[in-house]
DOTI-586706 format. One record per residue (C-alpha): residue number from 0; residue in three letters; x, y, z. Coordinates in pm, 1 decimal. Example, Ala and Ser with C-alpha at 12.3 -4.5 7.8 and 13.67 -1.06 7.14 Angstrom:
2
ATOM, 0, ala, 1230.0, -450.0, 780.0
ATOM, 1, ser, 1367.0, -106.0, 714.0
//
This chain:
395
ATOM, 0, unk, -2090.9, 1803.6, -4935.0
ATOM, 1, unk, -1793.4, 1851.0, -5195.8
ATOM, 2, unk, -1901.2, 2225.4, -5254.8
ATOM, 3, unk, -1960.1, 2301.5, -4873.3
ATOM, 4, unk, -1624.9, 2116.3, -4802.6
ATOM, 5, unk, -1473.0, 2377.1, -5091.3
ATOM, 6, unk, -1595.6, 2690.6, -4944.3
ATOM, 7, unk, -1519.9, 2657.1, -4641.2
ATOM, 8, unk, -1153.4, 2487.8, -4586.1
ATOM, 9, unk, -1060.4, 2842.6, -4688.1
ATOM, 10, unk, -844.1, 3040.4, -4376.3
ATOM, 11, unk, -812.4, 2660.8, -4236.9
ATOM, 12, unk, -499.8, 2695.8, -4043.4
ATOM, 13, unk, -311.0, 2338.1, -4041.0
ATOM, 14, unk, -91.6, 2462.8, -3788.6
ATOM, 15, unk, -325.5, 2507.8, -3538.3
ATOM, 16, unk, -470.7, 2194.1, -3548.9
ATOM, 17, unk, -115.0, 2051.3, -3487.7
ATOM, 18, unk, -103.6, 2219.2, -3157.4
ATOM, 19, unk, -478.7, 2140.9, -3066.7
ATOM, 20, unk, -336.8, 1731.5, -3176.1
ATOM, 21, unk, 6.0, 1762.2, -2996.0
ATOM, 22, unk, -200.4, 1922.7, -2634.8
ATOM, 23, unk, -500.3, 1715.0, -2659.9
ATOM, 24, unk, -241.4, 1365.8, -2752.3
ATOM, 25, unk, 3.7, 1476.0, -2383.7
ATOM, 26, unk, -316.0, 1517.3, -2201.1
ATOM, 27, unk, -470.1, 1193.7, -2266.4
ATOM, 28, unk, -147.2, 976.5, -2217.8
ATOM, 29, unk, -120.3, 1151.5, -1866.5
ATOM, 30, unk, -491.3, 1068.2, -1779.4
ATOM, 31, unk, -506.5, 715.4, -1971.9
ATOM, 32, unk, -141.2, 653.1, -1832.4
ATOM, 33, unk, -190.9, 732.4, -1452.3
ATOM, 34, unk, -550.2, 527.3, -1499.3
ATOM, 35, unk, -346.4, 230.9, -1666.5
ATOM, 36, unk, -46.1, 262.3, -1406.2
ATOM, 37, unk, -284.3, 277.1, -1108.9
ATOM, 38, unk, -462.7, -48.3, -1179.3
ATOM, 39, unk, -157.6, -250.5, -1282.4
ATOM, 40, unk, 32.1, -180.3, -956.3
ATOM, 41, unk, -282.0, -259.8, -759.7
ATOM, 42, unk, -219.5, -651.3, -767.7
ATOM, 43, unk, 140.0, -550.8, -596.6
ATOM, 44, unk, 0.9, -330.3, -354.5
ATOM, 45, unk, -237.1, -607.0, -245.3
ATOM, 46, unk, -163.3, -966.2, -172.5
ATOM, 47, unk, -314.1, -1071.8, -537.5
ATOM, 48, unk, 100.0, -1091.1, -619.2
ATOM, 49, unk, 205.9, -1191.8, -338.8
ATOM, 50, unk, 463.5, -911.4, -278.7
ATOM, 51, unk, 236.3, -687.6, -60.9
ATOM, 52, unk, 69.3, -1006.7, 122.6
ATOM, 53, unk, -84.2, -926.8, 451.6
ATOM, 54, unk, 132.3, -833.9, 687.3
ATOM, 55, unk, 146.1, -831.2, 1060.5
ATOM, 56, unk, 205.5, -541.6, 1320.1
ATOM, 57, unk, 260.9, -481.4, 1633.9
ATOM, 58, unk, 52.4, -204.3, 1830.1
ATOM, 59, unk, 124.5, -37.5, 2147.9
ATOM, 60, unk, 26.6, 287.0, 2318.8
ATOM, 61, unk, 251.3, 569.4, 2296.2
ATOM, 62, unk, 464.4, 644.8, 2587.4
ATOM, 63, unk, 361.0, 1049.0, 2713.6
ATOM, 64, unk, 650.8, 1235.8, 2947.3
ATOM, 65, unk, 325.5, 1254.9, 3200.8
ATOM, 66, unk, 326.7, 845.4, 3240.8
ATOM, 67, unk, 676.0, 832.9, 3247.7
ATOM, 68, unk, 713.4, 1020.2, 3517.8
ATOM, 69, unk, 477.9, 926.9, 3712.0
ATOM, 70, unk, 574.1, 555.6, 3673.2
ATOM, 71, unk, 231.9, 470.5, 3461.4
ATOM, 72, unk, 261.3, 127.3, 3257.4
ATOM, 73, unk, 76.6, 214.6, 2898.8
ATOM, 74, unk, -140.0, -20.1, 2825.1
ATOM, 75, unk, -495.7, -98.2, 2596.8
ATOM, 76, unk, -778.8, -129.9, 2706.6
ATOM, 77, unk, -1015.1, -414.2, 2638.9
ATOM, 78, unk, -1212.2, -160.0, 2473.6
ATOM, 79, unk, -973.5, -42.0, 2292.9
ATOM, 80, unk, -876.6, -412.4, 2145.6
ATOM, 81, unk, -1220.6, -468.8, 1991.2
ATOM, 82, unk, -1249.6, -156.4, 1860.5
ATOM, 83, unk, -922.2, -292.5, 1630.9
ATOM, 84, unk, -1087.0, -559.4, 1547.8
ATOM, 85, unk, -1372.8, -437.0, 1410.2
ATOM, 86, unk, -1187.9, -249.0, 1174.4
ATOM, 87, unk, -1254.6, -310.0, 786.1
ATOM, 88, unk, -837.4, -357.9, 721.9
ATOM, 89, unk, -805.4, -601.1, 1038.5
ATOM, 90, unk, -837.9, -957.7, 1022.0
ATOM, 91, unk, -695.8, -1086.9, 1322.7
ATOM, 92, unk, -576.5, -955.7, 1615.2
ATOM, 93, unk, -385.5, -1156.8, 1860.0
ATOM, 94, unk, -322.0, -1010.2, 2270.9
ATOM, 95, unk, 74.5, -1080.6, 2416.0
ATOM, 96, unk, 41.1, -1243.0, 2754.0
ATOM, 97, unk, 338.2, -1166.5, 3017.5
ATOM, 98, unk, 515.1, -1378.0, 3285.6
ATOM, 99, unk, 376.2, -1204.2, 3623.3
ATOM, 100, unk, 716.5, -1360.5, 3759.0
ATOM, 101, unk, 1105.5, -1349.5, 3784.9
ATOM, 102, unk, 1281.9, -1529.1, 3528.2
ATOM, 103, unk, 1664.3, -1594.3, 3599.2
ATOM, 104, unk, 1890.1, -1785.4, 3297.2
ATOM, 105, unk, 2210.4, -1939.8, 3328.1
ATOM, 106, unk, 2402.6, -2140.8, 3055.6
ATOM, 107, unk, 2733.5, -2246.0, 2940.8
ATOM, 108, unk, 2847.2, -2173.7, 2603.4
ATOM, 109, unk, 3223.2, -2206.3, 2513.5
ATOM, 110, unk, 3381.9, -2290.4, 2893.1
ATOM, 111, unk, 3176.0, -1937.6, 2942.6
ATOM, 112, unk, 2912.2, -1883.7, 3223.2
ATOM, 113, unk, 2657.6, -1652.0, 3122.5
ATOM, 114, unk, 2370.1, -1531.0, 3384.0
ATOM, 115, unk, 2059.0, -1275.9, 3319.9
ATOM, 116, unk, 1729.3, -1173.8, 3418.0
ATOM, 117, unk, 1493.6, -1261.5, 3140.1
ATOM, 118, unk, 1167.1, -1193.2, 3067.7
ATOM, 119, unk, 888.0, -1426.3, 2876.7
ATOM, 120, unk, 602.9, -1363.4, 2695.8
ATOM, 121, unk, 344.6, -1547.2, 2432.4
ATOM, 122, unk, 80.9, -1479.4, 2193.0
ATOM, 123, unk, -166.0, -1711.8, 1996.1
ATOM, 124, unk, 28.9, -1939.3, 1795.5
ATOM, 125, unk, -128.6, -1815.2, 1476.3
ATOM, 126, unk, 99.5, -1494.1, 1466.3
ATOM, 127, unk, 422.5, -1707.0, 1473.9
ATOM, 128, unk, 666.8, -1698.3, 1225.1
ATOM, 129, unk, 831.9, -2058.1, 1356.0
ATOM, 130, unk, 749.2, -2400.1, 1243.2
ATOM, 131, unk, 856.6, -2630.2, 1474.3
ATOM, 132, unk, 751.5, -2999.1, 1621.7
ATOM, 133, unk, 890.4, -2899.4, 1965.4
ATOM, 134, unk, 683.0, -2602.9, 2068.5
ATOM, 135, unk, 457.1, -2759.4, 2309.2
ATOM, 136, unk, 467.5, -2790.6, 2632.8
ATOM, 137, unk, 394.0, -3066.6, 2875.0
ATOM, 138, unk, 374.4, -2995.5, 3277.8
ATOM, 139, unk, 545.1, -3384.3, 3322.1
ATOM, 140, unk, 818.7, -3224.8, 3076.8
ATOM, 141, unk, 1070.1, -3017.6, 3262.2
ATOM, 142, unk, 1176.4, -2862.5, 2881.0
ATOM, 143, unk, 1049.4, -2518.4, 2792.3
ATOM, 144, unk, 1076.8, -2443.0, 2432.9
ATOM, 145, unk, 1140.0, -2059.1, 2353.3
ATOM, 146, unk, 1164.9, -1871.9, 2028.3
ATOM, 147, unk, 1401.4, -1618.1, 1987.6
ATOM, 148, unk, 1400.6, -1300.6, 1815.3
ATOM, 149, unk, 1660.6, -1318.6, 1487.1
ATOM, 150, unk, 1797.2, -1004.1, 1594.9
ATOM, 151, unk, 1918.7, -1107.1, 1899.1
ATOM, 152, unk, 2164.9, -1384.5, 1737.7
ATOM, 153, unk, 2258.8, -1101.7, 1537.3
ATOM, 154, unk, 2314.8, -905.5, 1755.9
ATOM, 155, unk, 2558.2, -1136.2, 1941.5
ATOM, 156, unk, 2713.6, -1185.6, 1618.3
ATOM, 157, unk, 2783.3, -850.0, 1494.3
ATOM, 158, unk, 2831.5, -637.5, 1809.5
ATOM, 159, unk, 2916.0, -838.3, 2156.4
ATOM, 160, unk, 3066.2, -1131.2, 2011.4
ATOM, 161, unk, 3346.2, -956.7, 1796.5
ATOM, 162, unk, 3445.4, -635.0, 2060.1
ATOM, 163, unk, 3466.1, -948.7, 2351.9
ATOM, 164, unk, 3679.4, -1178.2, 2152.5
ATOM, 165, unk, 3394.9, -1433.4, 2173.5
ATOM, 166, unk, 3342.0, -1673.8, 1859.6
ATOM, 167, unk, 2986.9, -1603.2, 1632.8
ATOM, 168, unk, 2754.2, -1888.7, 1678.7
ATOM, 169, unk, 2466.6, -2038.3, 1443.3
ATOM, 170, unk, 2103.7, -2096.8, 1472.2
ATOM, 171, unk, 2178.8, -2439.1, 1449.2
ATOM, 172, unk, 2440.0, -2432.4, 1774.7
ATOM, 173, unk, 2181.8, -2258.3, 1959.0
ATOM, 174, unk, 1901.3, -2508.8, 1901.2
ATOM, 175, unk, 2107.4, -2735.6, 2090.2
ATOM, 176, unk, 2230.3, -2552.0, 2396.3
ATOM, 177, unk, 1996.9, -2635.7, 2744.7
ATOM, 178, unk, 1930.4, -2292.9, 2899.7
ATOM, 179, unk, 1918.4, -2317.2, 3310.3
ATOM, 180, unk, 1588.1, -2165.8, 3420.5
ATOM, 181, unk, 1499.2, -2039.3, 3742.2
ATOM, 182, unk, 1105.4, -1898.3, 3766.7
ATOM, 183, unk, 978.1, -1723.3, 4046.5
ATOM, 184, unk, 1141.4, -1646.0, 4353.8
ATOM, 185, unk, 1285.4, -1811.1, 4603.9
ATOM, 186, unk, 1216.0, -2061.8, 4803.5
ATOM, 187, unk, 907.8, -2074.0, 4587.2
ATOM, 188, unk, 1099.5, -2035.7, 4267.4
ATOM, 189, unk, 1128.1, -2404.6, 4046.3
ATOM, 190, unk, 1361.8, -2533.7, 3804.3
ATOM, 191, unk, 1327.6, -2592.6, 3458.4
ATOM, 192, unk, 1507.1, -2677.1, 3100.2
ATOM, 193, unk, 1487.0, -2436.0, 2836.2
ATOM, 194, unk, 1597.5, -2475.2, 2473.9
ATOM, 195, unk, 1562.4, -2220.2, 2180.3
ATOM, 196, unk, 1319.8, -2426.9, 1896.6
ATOM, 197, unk, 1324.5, -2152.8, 1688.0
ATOM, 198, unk, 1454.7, -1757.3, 1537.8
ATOM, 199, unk, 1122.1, -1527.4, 1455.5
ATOM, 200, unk, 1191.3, -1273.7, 1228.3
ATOM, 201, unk, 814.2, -1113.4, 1266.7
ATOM, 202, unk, 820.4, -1066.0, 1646.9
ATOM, 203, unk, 1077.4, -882.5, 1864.9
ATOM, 204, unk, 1037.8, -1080.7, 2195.3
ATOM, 205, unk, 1101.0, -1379.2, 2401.4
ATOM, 206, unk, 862.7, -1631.2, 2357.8
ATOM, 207, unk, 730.8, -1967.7, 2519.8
ATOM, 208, unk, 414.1, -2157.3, 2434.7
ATOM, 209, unk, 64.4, -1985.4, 2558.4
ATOM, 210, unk, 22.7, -2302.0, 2728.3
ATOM, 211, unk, 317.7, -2334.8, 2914.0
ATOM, 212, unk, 259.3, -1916.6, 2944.3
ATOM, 213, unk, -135.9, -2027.6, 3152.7
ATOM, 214, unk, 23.0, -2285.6, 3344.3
ATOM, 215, unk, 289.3, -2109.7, 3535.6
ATOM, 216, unk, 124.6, -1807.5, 3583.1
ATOM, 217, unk, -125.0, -1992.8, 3732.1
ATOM, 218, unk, 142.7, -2208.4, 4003.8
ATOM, 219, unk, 399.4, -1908.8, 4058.0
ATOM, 220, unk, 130.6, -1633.5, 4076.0
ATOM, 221, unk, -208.4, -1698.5, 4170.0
ATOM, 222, unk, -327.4, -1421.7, 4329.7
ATOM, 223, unk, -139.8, -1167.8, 4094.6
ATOM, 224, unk, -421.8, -973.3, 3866.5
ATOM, 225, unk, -313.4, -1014.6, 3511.5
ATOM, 226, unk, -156.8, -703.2, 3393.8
ATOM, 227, unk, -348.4, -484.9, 3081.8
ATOM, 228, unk, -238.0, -567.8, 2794.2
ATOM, 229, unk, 83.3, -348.8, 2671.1
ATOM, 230, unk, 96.2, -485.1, 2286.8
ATOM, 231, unk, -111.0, -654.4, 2068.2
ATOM, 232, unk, -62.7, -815.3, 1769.7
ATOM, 233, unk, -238.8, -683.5, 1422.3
ATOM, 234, unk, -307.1, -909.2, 1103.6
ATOM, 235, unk, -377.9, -645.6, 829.2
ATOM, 236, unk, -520.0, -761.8, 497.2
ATOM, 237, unk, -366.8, -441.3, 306.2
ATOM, 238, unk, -12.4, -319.7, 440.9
ATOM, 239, unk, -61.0, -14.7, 218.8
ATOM, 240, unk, -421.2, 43.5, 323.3
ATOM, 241, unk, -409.6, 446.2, 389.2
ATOM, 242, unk, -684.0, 384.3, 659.0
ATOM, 243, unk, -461.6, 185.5, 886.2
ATOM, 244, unk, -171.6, 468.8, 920.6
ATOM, 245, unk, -446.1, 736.8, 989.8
ATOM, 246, unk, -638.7, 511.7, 1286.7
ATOM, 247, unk, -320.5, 427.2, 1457.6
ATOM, 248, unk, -250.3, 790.8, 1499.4
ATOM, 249, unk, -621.9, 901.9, 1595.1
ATOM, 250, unk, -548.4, 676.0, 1846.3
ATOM, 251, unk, -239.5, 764.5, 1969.8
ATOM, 252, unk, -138.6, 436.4, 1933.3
ATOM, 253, unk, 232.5, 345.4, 1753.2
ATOM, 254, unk, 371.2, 64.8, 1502.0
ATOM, 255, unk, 676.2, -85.5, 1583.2
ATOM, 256, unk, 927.3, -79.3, 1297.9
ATOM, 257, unk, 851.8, 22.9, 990.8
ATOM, 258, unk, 501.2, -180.3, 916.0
ATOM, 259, unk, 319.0, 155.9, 871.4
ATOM, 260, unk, 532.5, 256.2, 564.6
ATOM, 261, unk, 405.3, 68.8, 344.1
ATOM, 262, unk, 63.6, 178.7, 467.5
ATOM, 263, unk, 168.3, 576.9, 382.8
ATOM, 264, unk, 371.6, 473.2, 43.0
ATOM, 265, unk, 1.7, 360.8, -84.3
ATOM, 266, unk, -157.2, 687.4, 0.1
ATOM, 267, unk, 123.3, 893.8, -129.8
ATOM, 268, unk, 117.4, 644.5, -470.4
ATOM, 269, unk, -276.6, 686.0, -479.6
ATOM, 270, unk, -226.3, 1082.9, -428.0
ATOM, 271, unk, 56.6, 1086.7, -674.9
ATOM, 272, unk, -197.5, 912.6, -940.6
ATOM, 273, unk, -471.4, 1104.0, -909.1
ATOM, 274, unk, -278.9, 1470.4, -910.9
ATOM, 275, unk, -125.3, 1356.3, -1226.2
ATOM, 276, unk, -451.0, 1237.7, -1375.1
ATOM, 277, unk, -601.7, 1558.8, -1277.9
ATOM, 278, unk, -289.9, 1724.1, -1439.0
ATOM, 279, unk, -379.9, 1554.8, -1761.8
ATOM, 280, unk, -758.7, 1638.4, -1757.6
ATOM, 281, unk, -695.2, 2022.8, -1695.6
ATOM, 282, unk, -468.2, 1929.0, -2068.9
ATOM, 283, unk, -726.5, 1844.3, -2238.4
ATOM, 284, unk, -962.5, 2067.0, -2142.0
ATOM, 285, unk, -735.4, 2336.5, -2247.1
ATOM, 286, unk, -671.4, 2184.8, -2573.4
ATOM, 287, unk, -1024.2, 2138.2, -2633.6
ATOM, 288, unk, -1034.3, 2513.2, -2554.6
ATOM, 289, unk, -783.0, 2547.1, -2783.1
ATOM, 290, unk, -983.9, 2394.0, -3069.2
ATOM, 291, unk, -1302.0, 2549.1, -3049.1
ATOM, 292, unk, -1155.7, 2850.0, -3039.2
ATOM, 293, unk, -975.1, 2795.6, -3364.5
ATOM, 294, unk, -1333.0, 2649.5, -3481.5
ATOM, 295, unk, -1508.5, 2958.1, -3381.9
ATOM, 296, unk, -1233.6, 3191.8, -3599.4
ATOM, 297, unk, -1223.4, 2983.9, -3869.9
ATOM, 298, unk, -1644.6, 3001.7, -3883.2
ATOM, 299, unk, -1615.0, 3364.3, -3809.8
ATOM, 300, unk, -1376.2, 3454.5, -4112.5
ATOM, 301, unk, -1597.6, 3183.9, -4329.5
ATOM, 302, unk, -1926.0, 3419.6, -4193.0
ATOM, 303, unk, -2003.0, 3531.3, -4586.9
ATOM, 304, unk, -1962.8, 3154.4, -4730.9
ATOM, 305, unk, -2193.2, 3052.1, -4473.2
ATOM, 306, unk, -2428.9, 3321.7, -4515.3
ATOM, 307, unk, -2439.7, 3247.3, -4882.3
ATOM, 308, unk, -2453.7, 2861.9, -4792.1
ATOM, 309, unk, -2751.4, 2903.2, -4583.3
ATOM, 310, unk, -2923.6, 3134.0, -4795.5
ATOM, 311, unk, -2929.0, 2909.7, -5156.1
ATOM, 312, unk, -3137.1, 2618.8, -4905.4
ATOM, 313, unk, -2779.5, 2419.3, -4728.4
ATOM, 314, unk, -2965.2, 2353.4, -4344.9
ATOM, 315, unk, -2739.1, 2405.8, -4047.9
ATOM, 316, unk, -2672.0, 2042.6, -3996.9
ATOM, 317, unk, -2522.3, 2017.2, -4340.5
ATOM, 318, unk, -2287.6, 2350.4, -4285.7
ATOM, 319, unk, -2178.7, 2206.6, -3975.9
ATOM, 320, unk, -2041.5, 1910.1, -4041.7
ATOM, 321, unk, -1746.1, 1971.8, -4193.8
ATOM, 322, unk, -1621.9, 2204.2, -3876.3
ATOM, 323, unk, -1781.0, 1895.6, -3673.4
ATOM, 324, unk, -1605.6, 1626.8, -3921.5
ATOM, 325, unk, -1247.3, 1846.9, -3838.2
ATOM, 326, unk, -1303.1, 1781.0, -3465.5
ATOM, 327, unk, -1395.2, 1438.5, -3461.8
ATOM, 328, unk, -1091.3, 1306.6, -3699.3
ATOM, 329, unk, -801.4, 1519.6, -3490.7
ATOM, 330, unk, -999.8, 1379.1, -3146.6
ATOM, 331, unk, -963.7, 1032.5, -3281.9
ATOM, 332, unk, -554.4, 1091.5, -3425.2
ATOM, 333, unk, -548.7, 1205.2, -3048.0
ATOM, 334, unk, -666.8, 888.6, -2894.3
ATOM, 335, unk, -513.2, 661.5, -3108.1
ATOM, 336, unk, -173.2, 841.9, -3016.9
ATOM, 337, unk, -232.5, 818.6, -2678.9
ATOM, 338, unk, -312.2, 490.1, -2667.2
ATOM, 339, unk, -11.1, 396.2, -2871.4
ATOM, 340, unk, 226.3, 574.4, -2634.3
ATOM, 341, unk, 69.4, 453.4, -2341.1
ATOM, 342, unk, 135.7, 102.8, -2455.2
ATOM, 343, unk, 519.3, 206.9, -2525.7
ATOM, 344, unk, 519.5, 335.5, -2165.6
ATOM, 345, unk, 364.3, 21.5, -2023.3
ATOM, 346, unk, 577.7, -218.7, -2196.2
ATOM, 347, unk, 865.1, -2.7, -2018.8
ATOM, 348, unk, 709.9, -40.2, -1636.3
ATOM, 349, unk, 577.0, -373.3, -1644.6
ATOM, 350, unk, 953.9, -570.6, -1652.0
ATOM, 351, unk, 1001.8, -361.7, -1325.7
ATOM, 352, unk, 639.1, -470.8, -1186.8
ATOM, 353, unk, 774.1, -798.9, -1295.8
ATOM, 354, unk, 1094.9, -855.0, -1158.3
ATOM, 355, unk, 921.6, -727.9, -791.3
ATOM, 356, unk, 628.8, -1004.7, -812.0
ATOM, 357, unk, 724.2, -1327.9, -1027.2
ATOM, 358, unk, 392.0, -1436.0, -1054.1
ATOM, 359, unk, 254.4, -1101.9, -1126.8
ATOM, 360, unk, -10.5, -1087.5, -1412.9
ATOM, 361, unk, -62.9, -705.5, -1566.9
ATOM, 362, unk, -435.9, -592.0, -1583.4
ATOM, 363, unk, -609.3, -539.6, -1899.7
ATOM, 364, unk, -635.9, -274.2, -2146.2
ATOM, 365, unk, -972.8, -280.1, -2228.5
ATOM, 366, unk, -1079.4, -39.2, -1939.9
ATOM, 367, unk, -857.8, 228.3, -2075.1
ATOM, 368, unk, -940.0, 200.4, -2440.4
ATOM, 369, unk, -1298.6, 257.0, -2330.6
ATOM, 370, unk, -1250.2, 564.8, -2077.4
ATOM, 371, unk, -1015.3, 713.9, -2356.5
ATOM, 372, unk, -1268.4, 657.8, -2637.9
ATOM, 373, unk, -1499.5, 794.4, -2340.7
ATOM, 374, unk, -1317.4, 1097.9, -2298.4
ATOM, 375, unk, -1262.3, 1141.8, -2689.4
ATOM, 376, unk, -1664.8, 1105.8, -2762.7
ATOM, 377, unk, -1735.3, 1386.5, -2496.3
ATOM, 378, unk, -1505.2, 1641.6, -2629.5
ATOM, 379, unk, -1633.8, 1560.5, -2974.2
ATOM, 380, unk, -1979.4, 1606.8, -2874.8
ATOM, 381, unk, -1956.2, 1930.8, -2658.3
ATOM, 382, unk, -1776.5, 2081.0, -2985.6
ATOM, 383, unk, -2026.2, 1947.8, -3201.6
ATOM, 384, unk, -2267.5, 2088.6, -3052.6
ATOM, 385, unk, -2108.9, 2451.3, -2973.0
ATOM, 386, unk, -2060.3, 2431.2, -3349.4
ATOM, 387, unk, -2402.0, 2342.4, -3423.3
ATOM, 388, unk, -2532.9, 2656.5, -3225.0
ATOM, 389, unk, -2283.3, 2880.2, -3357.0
ATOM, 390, unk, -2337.9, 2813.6, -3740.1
ATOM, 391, unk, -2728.4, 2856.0, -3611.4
ATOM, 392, unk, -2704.5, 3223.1, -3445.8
ATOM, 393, unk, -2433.9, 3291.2, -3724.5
ATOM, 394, unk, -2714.9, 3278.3, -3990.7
//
């Protein structure tokens, strides 16, 4: 071995192996990296952290120009609910129910009289947002809770009540003002008590109990078909689930708010990974180019040494494994570098992952060790063999 390993480190060029090192060492810390990055953000971007948790939207159908002007009321159909629901990112769907009647409001707040037309609506008390011992409803009990949206008080607070010289008021003030109600119309119209139990933060509407909801549509219209649903309610399991973005559009069908970012932002983070990983791989497989190449010039000024080797009894294996021995020590200074930068990188990311998930617990290392070893054993191979079946046709 010591007189094959004499003859031919001749012409060896250190320099080149440097470069082959320095390409193959970038493009493994972009593949291991975007491998290593992808699966520790993936407890974030699910509810194992708790920062992604499921989340809960609310669908409607897109208003055309066509139904607009012709005066059509968008609307899904029944059809078109449990086709939602059977959806793999959809684990509960809940339907809003509407008042098919007038709803008038009067109430005193500050020696002021305010009046308005209201409207009410409710949904399946699983999708609220509002714990409270007072939202039920009794028919012998003339008060009607109602739940607020939190945008409304700040509304009042931030735009009407300042510009009208009105004072700002709290939640708490507001839980104890007794709203006049008037439902239906008259002289069939009754009375009732309202008072706010609660501020939702998840749902932008006015909303009473479902039971209360049943029992006055049932006395103030009867006979009145109940309307197609205009908006359901959506529990997704994964916010940034690409699928859900991409069926809501299919179906012409629209988020409100921003619930479907988060949906996109996954998809673009997924797509981000996977171009850079594929960035990386094209790396290596340049470098590796790189190598052999410098292998095969390095055999092909050697071609009289191993000529000579061959011909005094040295097999092929034995000529080869120096050239092989070369490839497999700079592949493994390349994944040991990579490995080592990619844990200098991680410990740089994970206080941000961190600091957006208290809780959050970083996945393990052992699945990139083995697909960079992986990676590492392949290249070594393929060149090991080239090299084998050069040296072989060489002689």
């Amino acid at each position: 071995m010591r007189l094959i390993w004499k003859v031919l480190r001749q012409n060896i060029s250190i320099g080149q192996l440097c470069g082959f090192v320095l390409a193959n060492i970038i493009g493994l810390t972009i593949i291991v990296l975007g491998l290593q990055l992808y699966r520790d953000i993936q407890p974030i971007m699910t509810d194992k952290a708790g920062f992604m948790k499921p989340d809960y939207m609310v669908v409607s159908k897109n208003v055309s120009t066509e139904a607009a002007l012709f005066g059509e009321k968008p609307s899904l159909s029944m059809q078109d609910i449990e086709d939602i629901r059977q959806q793999e990112f959809v684990s509960k769907v809940g339907v809003f129910t509407s008042a098919r009647y007038k709803v008038d409001v009067t109430l005193e707040l500050n020696a002021h009289l305010f009046s308005t037309e209201m409207f009410f609506e409710s949904v399946d008390d699983a999708f609220i947002d509002v714990n409270s011992e007072d939202w039920t409803f009794d028919p012998a009990n003339e008060l009607v809770p109602i739940i607020l949206p939190r945008a409304y008080l700040d509304l009042y607070n931030f735009g009407y009540a300042p510009t009208s010289s009105f004072p700002a008021i709290s939640e708490g003030l507001v839980n104890n003002i007794i709203i006049d109600l008037e439902l239906g119309d008259a002289p069939h119209s009754i009375q009732r008590k309202g008072r706010v139990v609660g501020f939702s933060s998840r749902l932008n509407t006015i909303l009473v109990p479902q039971s209360f909801m049943d029992w006055s549509n049932n006395l103030l219209a009867p006979n009145s078909q109940a309307d197609a649903s205009s908006r359901i309610i959506v529990q997704v399991t994964n916010p940034t689930d690409e699928r859900i973005a991409a069926y809501f559009e299919a179906h012409d069908m629209k988020v409100e708010g921003d619930k479907l970012d988060a949906s996109k932002a996954g998809w673009f983070v997924r797509l981000l990974i996977v171009g850079v990983m594929l960035i990386g791989l094209v790396i290596c497989i340049l470098a590796c180019y790189v190598l052999i190449l410098s292998i095969f010039l390095l055999m092909q000024r050697n071609h009289e040494a191993i000529r000579n080797l061959r011909a005094i009894g040295y097999t092929v294996r034995k000529v080869s494994l120096p050239y092989q021995l070369i490839v497999l020590i700079t592949n493994a200074v390349s994944v040991l570098s990579a490995m080592g930068l990619l844990m200098l990188v991680r410990n740089f990311y994970l206080n941000y992952l961190t600091d957006l998930a208290p809780d959050y617990a970083p996945a393990s290392l052992l699945i990139a060790w083995l697909f960079v070893i992986g990676i590492g054993l392949v290249l070594t191979a393929i060149n090991a063999v080239l090299i084998h079946r050069s040296i072989k046709k060489t002689c």
